[in-house]
Each structure stands twice: as C-alpha cells, then as structure tokens.
C-alpha positions in Angstrom: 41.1 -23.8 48.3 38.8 -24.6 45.3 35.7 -23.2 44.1 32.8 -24.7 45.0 30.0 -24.5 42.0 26.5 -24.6 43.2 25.0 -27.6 40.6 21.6 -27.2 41.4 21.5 -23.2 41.0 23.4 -23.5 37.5 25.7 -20.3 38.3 29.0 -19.2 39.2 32.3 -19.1 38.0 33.4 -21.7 35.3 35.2 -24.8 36.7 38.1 -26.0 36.0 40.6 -28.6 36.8 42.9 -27.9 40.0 45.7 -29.9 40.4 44.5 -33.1 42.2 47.0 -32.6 45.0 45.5 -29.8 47.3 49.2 -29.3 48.7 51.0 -29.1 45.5 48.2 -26.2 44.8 49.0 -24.8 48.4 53.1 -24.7 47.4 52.6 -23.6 43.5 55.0 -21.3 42.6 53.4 -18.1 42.4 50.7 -19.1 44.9 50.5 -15.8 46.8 50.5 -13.9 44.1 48.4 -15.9 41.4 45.8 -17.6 44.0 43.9 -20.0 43.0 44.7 -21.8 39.7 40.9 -21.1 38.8 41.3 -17.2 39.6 42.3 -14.4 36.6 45.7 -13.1 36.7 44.4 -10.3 38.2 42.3 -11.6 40.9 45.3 -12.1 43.7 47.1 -8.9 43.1 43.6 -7.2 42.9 43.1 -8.5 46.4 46.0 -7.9 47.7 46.1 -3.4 46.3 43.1 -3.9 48.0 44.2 -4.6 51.5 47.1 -2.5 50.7 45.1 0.7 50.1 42.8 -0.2 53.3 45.3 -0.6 55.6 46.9 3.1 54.2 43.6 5.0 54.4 43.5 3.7 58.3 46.0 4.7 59.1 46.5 8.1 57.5 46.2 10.7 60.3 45.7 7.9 62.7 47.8 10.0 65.4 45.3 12.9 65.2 42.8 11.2 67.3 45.4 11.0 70.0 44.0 8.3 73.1 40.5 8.3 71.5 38.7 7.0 74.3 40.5 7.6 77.1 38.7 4.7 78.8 39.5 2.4 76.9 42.9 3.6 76.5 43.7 3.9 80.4 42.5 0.3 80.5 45.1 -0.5 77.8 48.1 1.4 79.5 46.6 -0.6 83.2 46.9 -3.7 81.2 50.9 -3.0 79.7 51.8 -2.3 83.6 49.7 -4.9 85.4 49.0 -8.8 84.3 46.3 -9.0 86.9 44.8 -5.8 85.0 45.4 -7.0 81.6 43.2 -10.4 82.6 40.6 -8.9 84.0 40.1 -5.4 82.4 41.3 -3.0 85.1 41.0 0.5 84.4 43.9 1.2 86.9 47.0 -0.9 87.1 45.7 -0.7 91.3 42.6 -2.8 90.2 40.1 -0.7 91.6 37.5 -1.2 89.0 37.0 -3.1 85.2 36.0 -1.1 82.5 31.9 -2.2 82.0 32.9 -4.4 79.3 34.9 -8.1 78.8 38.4 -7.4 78.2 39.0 -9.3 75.1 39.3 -6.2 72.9 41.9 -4.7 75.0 44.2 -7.3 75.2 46.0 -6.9 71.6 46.4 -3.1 72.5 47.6 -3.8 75.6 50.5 -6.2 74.4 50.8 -3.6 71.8 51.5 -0.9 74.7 54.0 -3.4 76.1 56.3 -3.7 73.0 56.1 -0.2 71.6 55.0 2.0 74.7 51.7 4.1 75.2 51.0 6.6 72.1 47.9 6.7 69.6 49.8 4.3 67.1 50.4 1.5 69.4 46.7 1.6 70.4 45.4 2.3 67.3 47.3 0.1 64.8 45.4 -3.2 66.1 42.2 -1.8 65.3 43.0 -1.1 62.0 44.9 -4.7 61.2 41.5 -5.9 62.5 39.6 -4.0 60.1 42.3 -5.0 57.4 41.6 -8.9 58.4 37.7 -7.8 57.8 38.0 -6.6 54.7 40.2 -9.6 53.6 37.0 -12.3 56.1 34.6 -10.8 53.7 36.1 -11.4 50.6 37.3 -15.0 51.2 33.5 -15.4 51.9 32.0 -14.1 48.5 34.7 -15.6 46.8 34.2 -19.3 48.0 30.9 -18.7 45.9 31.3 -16.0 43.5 33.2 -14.6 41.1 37.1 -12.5 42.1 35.1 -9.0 41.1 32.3 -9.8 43.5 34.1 -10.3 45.9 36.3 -7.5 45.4 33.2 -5.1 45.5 32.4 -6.8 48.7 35.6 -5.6 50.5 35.7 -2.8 48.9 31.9 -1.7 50.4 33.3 -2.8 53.6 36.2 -1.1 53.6 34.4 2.2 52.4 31.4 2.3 54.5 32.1 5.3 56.8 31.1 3.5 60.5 33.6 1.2 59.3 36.6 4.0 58.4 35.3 5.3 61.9 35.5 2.2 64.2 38.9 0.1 62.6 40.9 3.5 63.8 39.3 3.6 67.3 39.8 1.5 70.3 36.1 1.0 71.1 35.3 -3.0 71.2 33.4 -3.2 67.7 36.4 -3.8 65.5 37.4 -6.9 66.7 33.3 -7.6 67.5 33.3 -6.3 63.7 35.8 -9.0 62.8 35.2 -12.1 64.9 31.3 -12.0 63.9 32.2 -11.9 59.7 34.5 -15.0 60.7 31.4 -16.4 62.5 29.4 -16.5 59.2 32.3 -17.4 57.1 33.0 -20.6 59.2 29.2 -21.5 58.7 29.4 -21.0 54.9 32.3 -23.8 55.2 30.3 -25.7 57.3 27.2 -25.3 54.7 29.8 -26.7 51.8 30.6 -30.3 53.3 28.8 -30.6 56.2 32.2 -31.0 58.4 32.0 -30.6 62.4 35.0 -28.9 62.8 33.7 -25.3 61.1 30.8 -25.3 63.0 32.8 -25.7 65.9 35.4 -22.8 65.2 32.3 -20.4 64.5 31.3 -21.5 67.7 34.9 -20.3 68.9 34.7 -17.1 67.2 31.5 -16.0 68.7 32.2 -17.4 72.3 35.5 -14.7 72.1 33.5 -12.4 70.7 31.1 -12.6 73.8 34.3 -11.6 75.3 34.7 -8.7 73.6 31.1 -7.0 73.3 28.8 -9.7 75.7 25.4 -10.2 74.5 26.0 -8.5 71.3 27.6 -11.5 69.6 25.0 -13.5 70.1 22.6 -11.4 67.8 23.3 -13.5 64.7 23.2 -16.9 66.5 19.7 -17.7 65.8 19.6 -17.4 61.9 23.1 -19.1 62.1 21.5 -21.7 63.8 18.4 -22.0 61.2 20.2 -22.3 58.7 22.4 -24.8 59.4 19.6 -26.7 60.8 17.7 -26.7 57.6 20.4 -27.0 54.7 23.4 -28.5 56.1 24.3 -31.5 53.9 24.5 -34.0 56.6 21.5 -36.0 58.2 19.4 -34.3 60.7 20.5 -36.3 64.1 24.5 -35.3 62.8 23.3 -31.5 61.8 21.9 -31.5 65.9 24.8 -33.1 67.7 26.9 -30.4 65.2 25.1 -27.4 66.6 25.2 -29.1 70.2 28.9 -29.3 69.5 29.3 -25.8 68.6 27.6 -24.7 71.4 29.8 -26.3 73.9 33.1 -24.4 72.2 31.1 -21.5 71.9 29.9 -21.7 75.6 34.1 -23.3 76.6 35.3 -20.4 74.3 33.3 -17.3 75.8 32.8 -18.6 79.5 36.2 -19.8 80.4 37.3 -16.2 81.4 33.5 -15.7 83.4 34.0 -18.5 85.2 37.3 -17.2 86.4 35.9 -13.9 87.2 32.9 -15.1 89.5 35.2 -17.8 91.2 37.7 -15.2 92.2 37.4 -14.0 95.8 35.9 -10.4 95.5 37.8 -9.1 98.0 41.3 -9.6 95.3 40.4 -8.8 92.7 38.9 -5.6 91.3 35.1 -4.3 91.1 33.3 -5.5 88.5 32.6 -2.1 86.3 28.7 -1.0 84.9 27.1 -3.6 87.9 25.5 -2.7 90.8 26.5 -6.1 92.9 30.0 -6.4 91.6 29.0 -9.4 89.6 29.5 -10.1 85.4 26.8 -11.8 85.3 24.7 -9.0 86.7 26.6 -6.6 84.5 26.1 -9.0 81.5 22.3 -9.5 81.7 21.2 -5.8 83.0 23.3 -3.2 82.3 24.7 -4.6 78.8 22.0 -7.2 78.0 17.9 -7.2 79.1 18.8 -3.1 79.6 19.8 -2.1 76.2 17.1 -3.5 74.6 14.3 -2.4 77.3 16.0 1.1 78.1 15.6 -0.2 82.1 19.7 -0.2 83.0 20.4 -0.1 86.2 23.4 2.8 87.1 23.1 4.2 83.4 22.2 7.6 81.9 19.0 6.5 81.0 17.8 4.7 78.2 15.1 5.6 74.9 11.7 5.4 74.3 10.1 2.0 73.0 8.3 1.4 69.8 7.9 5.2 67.8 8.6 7.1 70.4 12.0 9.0 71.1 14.1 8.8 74.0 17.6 9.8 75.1 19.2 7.8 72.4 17.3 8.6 69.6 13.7 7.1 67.8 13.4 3.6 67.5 11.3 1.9 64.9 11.5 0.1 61.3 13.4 3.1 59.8 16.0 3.8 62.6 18.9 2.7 60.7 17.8 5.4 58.1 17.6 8.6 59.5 19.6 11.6 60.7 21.3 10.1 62.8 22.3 7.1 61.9 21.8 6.7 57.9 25.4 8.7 56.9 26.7 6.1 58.8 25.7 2.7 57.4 23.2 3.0 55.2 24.3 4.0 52.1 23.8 0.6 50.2 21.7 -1.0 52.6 18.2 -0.2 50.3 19.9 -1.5 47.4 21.7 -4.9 49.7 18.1 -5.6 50.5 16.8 -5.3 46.4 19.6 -7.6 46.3 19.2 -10.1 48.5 15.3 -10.6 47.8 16.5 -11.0 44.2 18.9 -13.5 45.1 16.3 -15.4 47.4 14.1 -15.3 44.6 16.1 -17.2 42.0 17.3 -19.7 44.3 13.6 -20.3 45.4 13.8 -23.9 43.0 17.2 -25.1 44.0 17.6 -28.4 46.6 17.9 -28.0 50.2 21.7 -28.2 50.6 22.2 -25.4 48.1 25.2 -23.7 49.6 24.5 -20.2 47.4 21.0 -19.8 49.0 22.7 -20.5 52.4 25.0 -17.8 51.4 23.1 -15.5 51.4 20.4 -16.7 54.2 23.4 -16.5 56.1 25.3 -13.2 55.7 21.6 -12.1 54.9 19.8 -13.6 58.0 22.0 -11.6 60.2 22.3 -8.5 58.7 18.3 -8.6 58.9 18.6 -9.8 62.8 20.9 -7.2 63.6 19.2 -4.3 61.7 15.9 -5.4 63.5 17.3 -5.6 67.2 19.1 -1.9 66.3 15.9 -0.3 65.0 14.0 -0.9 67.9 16.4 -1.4 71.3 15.6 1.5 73.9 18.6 1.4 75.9 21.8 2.8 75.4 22.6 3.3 71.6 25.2 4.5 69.6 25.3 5.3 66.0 28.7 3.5 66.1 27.1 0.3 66.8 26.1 0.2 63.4 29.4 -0.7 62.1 28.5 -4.4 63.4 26.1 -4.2 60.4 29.3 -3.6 57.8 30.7 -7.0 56.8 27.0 -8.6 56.3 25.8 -5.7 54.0 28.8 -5.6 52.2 28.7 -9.6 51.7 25.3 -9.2 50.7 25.8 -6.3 48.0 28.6 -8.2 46.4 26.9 -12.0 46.1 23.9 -10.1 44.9 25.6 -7.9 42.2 28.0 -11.3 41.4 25.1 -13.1 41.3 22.7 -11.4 38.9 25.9 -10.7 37.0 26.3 -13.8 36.2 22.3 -13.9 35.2 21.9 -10.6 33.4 20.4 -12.1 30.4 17.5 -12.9 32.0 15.4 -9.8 31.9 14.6 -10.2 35.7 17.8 -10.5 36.8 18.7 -7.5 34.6 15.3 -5.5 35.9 16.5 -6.0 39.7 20.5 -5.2 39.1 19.3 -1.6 37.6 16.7 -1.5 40.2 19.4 -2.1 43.1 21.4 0.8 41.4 18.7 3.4 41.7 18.0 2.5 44.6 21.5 3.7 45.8 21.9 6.7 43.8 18.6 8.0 45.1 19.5 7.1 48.8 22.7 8.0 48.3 21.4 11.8 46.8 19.0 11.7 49.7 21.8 11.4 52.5 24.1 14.1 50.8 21.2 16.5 50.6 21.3 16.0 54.5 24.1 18.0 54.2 23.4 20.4 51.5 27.0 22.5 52.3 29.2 19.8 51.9 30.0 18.8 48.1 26.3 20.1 47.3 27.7 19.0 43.5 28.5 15.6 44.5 24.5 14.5 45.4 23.8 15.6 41.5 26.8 13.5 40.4 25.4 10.7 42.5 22.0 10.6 41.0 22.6 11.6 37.9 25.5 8.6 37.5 23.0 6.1 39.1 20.8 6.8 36.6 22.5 6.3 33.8 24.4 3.2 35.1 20.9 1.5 35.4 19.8 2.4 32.5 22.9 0.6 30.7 22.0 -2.2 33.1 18.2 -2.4 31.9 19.9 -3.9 28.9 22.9 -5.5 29.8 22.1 -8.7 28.4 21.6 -7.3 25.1 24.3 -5.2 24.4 28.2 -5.9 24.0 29.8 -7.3 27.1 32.3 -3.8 27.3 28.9 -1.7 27.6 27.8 -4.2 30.1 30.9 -3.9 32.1 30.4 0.5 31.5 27.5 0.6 32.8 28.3 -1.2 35.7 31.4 0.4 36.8 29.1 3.7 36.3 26.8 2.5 38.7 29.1 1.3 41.1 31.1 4.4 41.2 27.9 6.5 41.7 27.0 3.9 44.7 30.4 4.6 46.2 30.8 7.9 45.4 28.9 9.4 48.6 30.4 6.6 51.2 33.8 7.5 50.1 33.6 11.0 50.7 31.9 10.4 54.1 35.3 8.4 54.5 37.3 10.6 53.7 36.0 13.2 55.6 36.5 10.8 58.6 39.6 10.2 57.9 41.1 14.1 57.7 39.9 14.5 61.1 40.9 13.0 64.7 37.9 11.3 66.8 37.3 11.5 70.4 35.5 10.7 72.9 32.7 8.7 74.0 30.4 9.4 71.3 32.1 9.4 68.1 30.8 9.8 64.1 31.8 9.5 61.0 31.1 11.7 58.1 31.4 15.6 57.6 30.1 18.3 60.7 26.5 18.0 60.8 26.1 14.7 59.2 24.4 13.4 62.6 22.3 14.5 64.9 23.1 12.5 67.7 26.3 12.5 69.4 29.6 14.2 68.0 33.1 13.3 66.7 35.6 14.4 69.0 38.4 16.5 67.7 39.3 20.2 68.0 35.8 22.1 68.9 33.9 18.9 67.7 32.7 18.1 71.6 29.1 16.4 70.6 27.7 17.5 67.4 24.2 18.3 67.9 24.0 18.6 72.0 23.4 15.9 73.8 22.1 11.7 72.6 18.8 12.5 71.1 18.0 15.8 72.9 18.6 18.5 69.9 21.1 21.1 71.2 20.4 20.7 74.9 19.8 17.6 77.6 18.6 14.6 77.2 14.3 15.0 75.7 14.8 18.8 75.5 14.9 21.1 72.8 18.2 22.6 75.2 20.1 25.6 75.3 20.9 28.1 73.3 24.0 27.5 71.0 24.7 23.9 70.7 27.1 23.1 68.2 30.0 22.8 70.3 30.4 20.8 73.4 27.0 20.2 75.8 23.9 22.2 74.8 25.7 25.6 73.9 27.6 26.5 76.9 31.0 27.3 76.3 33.0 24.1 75.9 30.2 21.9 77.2 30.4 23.1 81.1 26.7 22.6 83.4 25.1 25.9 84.1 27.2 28.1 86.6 30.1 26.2 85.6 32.8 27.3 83.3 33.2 24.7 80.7 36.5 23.1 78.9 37.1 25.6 76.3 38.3 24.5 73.0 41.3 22.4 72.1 43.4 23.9 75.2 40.2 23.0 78.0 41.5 25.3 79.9 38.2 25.7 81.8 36.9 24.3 85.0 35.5 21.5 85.7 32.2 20.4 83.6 29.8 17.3 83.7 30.1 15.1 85.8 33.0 16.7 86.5 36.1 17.5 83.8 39.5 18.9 84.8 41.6 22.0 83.0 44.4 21.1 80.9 46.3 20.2 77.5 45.2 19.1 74.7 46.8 15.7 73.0 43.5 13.7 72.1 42.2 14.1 75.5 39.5 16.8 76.2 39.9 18.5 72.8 36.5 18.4 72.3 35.3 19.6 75.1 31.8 17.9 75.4 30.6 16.9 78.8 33.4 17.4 80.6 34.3 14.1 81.8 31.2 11.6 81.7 31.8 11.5 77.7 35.1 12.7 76.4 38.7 12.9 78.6 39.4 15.6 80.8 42.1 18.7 79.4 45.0 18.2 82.6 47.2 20.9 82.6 51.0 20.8 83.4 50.3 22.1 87.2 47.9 19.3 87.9 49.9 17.0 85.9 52.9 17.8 88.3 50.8 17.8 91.3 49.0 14.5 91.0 52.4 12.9 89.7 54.4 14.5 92.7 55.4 11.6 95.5 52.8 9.3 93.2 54.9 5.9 93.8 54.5 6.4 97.7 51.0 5.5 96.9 48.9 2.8 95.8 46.7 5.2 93.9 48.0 8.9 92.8 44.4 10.0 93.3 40.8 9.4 92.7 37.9 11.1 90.7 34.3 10.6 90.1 33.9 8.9 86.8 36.0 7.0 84.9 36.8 9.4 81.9 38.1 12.1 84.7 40.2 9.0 86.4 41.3 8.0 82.9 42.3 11.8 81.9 44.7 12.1 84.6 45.7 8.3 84.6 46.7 8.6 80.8 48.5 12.5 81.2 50.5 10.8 84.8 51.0 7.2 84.3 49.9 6.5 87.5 47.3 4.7 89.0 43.9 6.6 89.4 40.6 5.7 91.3 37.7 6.0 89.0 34.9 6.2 92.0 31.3 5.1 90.3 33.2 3.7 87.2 32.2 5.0 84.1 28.5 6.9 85.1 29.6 7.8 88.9 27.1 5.3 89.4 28.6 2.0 90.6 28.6 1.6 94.5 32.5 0.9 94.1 33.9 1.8 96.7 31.8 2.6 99.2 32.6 5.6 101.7 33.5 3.0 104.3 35.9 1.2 101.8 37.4 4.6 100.7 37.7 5.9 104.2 39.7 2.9 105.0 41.9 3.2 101.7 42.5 7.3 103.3 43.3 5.7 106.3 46.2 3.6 105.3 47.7 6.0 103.0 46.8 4.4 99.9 45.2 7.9 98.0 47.0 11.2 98.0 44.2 13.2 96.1 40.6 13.3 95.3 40.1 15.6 92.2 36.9 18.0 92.5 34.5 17.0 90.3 32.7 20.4 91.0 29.6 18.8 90.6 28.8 17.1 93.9 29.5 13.7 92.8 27.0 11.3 91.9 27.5 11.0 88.5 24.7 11.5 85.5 22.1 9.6 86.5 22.8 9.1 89.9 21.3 9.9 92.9 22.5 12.7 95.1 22.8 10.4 98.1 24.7 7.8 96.0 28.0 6.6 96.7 30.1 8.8 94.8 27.7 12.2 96.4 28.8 10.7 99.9 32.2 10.7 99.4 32.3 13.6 97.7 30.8 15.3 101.0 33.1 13.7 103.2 36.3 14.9 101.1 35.3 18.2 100.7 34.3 18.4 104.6 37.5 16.5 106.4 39.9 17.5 103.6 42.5 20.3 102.4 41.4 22.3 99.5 44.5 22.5 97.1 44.7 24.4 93.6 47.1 23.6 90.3 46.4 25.8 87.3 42.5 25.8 87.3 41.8 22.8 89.0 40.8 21.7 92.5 42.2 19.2 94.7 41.6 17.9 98.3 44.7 16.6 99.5 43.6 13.7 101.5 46.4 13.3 103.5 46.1 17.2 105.0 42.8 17.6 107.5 40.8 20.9 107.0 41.7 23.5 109.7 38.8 24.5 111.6 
C-alpha cells in the first residue's frame, strides 16, 4: 500500500520510490514488521505496541463486569443453544421474543458462547477485538494521508477516549456499530484516491451490516458520505452517480437481506418481533428505534426528552449537549480542539482542485463527526451517554490529520497560531471537565492546564526554533491533552459495568444514568431526573440505585440491596439473589440492570425445567434474562424489554398454561405493565390472571405462581 501525496495541497510525507511490483512489496521480507518501504523503522512496530497495549488495557478486569447487560447476554447464550435464535435475535432459545434490536452484534458472541461456553470472557472478548480492529481502521485512515505519528495519535485518541474504554468491553451493539461505521469512511477515502467502484461499494457493505447491528443509526453519516463523493470523486459525474447508485444497491442487498427474511417469515413460527407494537421490523425500525428517538414520540418506551432547550427524561438537548454533565467526561475531551482543527485544515485546503483527496479527508471523517454530533445534541427520544462512543473514531481521525497536517505546516505562522490554539483549547476543556469532579485527582486539572499552556506556547514558535524543541513542545501538549481521558480510562477500567445504563469515568463524573458494579446502581437517580424519577428533583438519597431507596426498590417495596440483592422485588419488577455481574448494582430492579437470583429460586425455576418449553416467564426482559442467564433455561420475557410489547397476549399465554409449556410466572410485585405502560396493558392482564387462578410459591425472598397448581378457594 503506498502513500498517496496530495500534489495540489503541497504537504505530506516525502515520497519515495516503492518497488514497482506491488506484490514483491506485499512479500518483502520484514513486511509485517517494517510496513511500508516509505515508513520509519519505527512506524510498524509503533503500530503494532499500539494495538498490543489496547487490546491489554481491554481486557484488564474484563471478568469484573460479569454478563454486563444481561439482555444482551441472554440473547447471546439463546443464540449458542438455538440456530433459529442466533438468526433472528431471540432472547430465549424458546423464541418467544427478539431483543428490540437487529441481531448482527450478537452473532460473534454468540459463536463465541458456542466454542468456549457462557462466561464474561467469551462475551466480552469480541467487543474488545472490535475495538482493537478500530483503533488499527483509524490509523490505516490517517496514514493513507499523513504522516506514521499522526496516525499514531489518531489511535491512540481513539483508543483513550473513555466512551470508547467503556463500550469495546461491553456487549451493547456500538462496538461493532463503532467499528463498521470508521470502515465506512475509510472505504470512501479509497474511493476518493482513484475513483474505483469497488470501495464505494464495500462502504456500502459496511454500513448496510451495520444497519444490522444498530438500524437507523448507521445511516447518520450517509449523507455527507454521499456529498462528498459526489463533489470530489476523481471520475466524471455520470460514473460518480451510477457509483453511489451502486453502493446503494450493496448497502440496501447488505442490510436488507436479513429484513426481508424476517417480514417473509410466517409470524406464527417465528418469534415476536421485540420494541414493536405490531410484531413488525419495520415498525420497530421506523418508530421505536428510528422517527421516535429523534422526536421523543416512541411507541411502548419509557418516554422520551424534551425538544429544542428544554429537558426531558433523557437529559437537555441543544448545541452544547455533547458538552455537559452528562455527557462531556465521556467524549469530549478533544472535541473543542478536533473542531480548531478541522476548520484549520479546511482552511488551508480552501485553494486546492476539486479531487484533492486531503480536503476529502477531512470533509469525510469531519462531515460525519459534525452530522452525528448534530443529530445527538438535539434528538428527544431515548438517549444514552454511551451513544456517544459512535462519535470516537471520527474525532480521533480528525485530531490526528489536523495535528499531522499543520505539523507538517508549522512554519507558517498560521498554521503554527492554530496548532497552539487547538492545544489550549484542550487543556482548558480538559481542566474544565476534571473540575467537574473536584475529588478526584483535584492535582491532575492543574497539571492539565498548566502543561497545555506551556506546550502551546512552545508551539507559538515552532517554526522558529530547533526541530527537538518543536517535537518538546508538542509531546507536552499532547500529554496534557491526554492526560485527563486517560485517567477517565483508567478509572473505567478498575471497575466492572452493568446494566442498562452504563458510564465511563470516576463516581460522579455523570449525571445521567450510572455504571453498574458493586453499589453503582444508576449514578445520579434516574435518566435526567436528578436523584429521583424521570422530570423530578426525586427522593431523598440518590446515589445508589433509583432515587435513594435502598438498592433502587419503588416505594413500599424493599429494594435489591447491594452487591448480594438480597431484597424483593423492585421496578418493574427485580428478583432476590447472587451477585456475579447480575443485579450488583441494584438500580431499578429489573427494567435497567439484571435481577440478584438466589440459589432457592435458582433451584426452583431449574427443577423439572426440560419438561417444559419455557422454565418460566416474567414481566420484562432484564427479569427473564436474570433468571435465563443464572438457569440456563429458557425464560418468557412478557412485554420484552419495557413490559410494554403486546407479546403474548393473555389469550396466547393462557393457551401456552394450557398445554404445559410454562411452569412459573415470577412476581414482578409491581402489577405488571412495565414502566410506561398502561395498567390495563398486556403484561397488567396477565399479571391479574396469574396471581388470581395460580398457586403462590416462595424460594428465598422471591415469589412465584406455579402455574401448573390452581389457587384453592
């Protein structure tokens, strides 16, 4: 792979001469470790310590966060036991109902679970080779352009940027989102080079399977994709508009083979479509995860936010969303100086021709960390601070072309001006985020600041002074940049996550949501609402689990207490029990984090479980999960994930009672219905009809109605 040197801009590294024969430079000796016969010495094994160390900090401590989500993980361990599961997403090896999302991201742990069994490292690992594969998507990229040390900051941003430490060591879908969408926008930047078909059409690929992992979310970046390929692609306009036209039939072949499947299939064999109200994808992939989270109108949901500057249930939209409590720890560490950066770098390629393929660079990795940061700031719906880790490989791109690219510029005082200007600019956001947190390493913000400051000072003149004080000041103002991300990473790593709602960073670096982990239950209370419910200042307490009760519970209830859970049952309904990654945390007992299942209900619930087609059934899909994961059995999750879906209906569950298909239902001690959900809904009226026809039957602290037993009386 050679170097391609932008003629028109009149930067980047030397050229030289490769050898003529692109497979004799393929099968050089020395090609893994050398590279490129253009790179240093050092460039390749740089690269390659680089991966190294990421792929060590992931995994460190990786075991501590046990299942992480359980729903997610139950749909893995349904998946190693069940094909038809594995194809179409099943929470329960019974295919009962999907999990609300495609099951592309599943599929790896899942044939992960099938060669090394169900634990934390076979779920785990795959997300943490994706973010491996990220870091090494990211670098390729800069490099194509760019000099080895630029694109060695790049990965190294990416691989430092807390949301990122958080989401490549959790089984959520955004790590191989994460990964498919920086291959996306390094396939275009090929494309930009030579104007070939075929990388347009492989980016086309990547974000048709990423639909597959995250829906509508991959298709965020496809309009400044599009641009700018329209615009600078070296090839005549009619060829640059049957390219795109190509691209969108793989993208459209690669994403909608499995949909097509899915709404083909005869309902009545296959399971219930998880997160819709009609038991359709489409439905689910247009409302609840498409038109819903950006309006905050989703059907079946908690509830969504409020629009423009107003706040909601998921925290304040607007233009500075990605920048406060709750979300800045998370990603936006360098994003004030990537944006110094990248109008820097628009600027001095505001002369070159059309086709330059630098400018598309960064329009590129640019365009869509702008399109993504945009839609973030100001969706209403559901939102998590971990979405932000979409936002990773794009910033990091952009902070290492820009820093590589005025590098190579510094003599001109403009170019000097905006590199010293881009290092403030992180040392003073990077002081204001630590003094978030004034307990935690209140010497480090000091450190940060001060460094910054003196690193752009040395870069003021960089130009003009000795290339080893050049290269000083630089590695000062890099390591002051870093300095704050990588202790946010640490902290992340040293401590297990899960959950639902997960962070990164120290205790109290968000206000929204909470890391999972021993007493960690949601930091802050509930999504936007302070320490209490959702647009309330809440309950006293607050820190641990939901609004201050003790381990999360609902009023009147006793919640999951601690590490152990050895409470009752909590919102929408949680379960007593052990520890090992599920319940830990306590927080809403069931709708966000794993239920605690004890050894007596383990035993119970596992107890003549093969004689039936389901060992039970429980409102919500992270109560199902709980018991699903602690069994190994198949579990009914009634209303999916929010108690919410109409799946199955009382008649369809009567009928499963009557042939013997369910031994329990496990009291939610809520009255079913699930957040959000009305108390005549689906999972209220079976919930009713249980608790009136049905035996009442205790293990440890938890309540069952053995449904195979009539009340007396």
């Amino acid at each position: 792979m050679t170097t391609h040197v932008d003629q028109t801009a009149g930067w980047g590294p030397p050229p030289t001469a490769p050898p003529a024969d692109p497979a004799a430079r393929r099968t050089a000796p020395g090609r893994l470790w050398r590279g490129r016969p253009e790179d240093p010495r050092w460039a390749r094994p740089a690269l390659l310590a680089l991966l190294l160390v990421t792929g060590l900090l992931y995994v460190y401590n990786l075991g501590a966060s046990g299942y992480a989500n359980s729903f997610y993980s139950a749909a893995v361990q349904a998946g190693s036991q069940s094909w038809k599961a594995f194809f179409f997403g099943s929470l329960d090896a019974a295919n009962a109902i999907t999990v609300d999302k495609p099951p592309a991201s599943l599929w790896p742990m899942a044939l992960s679970v099938r060669l090394f069994g169900l634990n934390s490292w076979a779920i785990l690992v795959p997300e943490v080779l994706m973010g491996v594969a990220t870091v090494a998507v990211v670098y390729a990229a800069v490099r194509r352009r760019f000099s080895a040390g630029a694109g060695l900051l790049a990965g190294a941003v990416l691989a430092l940027t807390p949301v990122a430490a958080l989401m490549f060591r959790f089984n959520n879908p955004d790590a191989m989102l994460a990964l498919l969408m920086a291959t996306a926008c390094y396939l275009v930047g090929r494309a930009l080079e030579d104007g070939r078909t075929k990388w347009l059409v492989w980016a086309g690929v990547a974000i048709g399977f990423a639909f597959l992992a995250k829906t509508l979310q991959a298709f965020l970046i496809l309009p400044p994709l599009a641009l700018v390929y329209a615009v600078c692609a070296p090839v005549p306009v009619r060829k640059r508009l049957g390219q795109l036209a190509l691209a969108t039939v793989a993208l459209v072949v690669a994403g909608g083979w499995w949909v097509a499947i899915v709404e083909l299939w005869p309902a009545s064999s296959r399971p219930y479509i998880g997160g819709s109200q009609n038991n359709s994808f489409l439905e689910l992939t247009f409302g609840y995860n498409g038109l819903g989270r950006l309006n905050g109108d989703e059907t079946g949901s908690v509830g969504g936010g409020g629009g423009g500057q107003g706040g909601g249930q998921w925290g304040e939209t607007g233009w500075d969303r990605m920048f406060n409590s709750e979300i800045g720890g998370q990603i936006s560490w360098l994003l004030p100086a990537a944006l110094i950066l990248l109008a820097a770098a628009l600027w001095a390629t505001r002369k070159a021709r059309r086709t330059s393929v630098t400018r598309g660079a960064f329009l590129v990795w640019g365009g869509s960390l702008l399109m993504t940061a945009v839609v973030f700031s100001y969706m209403a719906g559901i939102f998590h601070q971990y979405y932000t880790v979409a936002l990773a490989p794009y910033l990091a791109a952009v902070v290492g072309m820009g820093a590589g690219l005025l590098w190579e510029k510094r003599k001109d005082t403009w170019a000097a001006l905006a590199l010293a200007a881009s290092a403030v600019a992180a040392a003073a956001w990077g002081y204001v985020l630590l003094n978030r947190t004034p307990d935690y390493l209140p010497w480090l913000r000091w450190l940060v600041l001060v460094g910054g400051l003196v690193g752009a000072l040395g870069l003021v003149f960089a130009g003009r002074i000795t290339r080893q004080l050049a290269f000083a000041a630089a590695a000062v103002s890099v390591a002051a940049a870093l300095a704050g991300p990588t202790a946010y990473t640490l902290s992340t790593l040293a401590e297990g996550h899960s959950g639902s709602i997960v962070t990164a960073g120290p205790a109290g670096a968000s206000m929204m949501g909470g890391r999972g982990g021993p007493g960690g239950g949601m930091r802050g209370g509930f999504p936007g609402g302070g320490n209490g419910f959702p647009g309330q200042q809440g309950f006293p307490g607050g820190t641990g689990g939901m609004g201050g009760f003790p381990g999360g519970g609902m009023p009147g209830q006793q919640g999951q207490q601690g590490q152990q859970g050895q409470g009752a049952q909590g919102f929408p309904g949680g379960a007593p029990g052990e520890g090992g990654g599920m319940g830990r945390a306590g927080g809403m007992g069931g709708l966000l984090n794993g239920a605690s299942v004890d050894a007596q209900a383990k035993k119970l619930v596992s107890t003549d479980a093969d004689d039936y087609t389901w060992a039970a059934a429980a409102i919500g899909s992270q109560n199902a999960a709980s018991y699903q994961l602690s069994t190994g059995k198949p579990v009914m999750a009634i209303g999916g994930f929010n108690g919410t879906d109409p799946s199955p209906t009382l008649a369809q569950f009567k009928k499963y009672v009557e042939e013997g298909k369910i031994h329990y239902f496990i009291a939610s001690g809520t009255g079913g219905g699930g957040m959000g959900g009305a108390g005549n809904g689906t999972s209220a009226q079976i919930t009713a009809w249980v608790e009136a026809t049905f035996k009442k039957v205790t293990a440890g602290s938890a309540t069952f109605y053995d449904l195979t037993r009539k009340a007396t009386g």
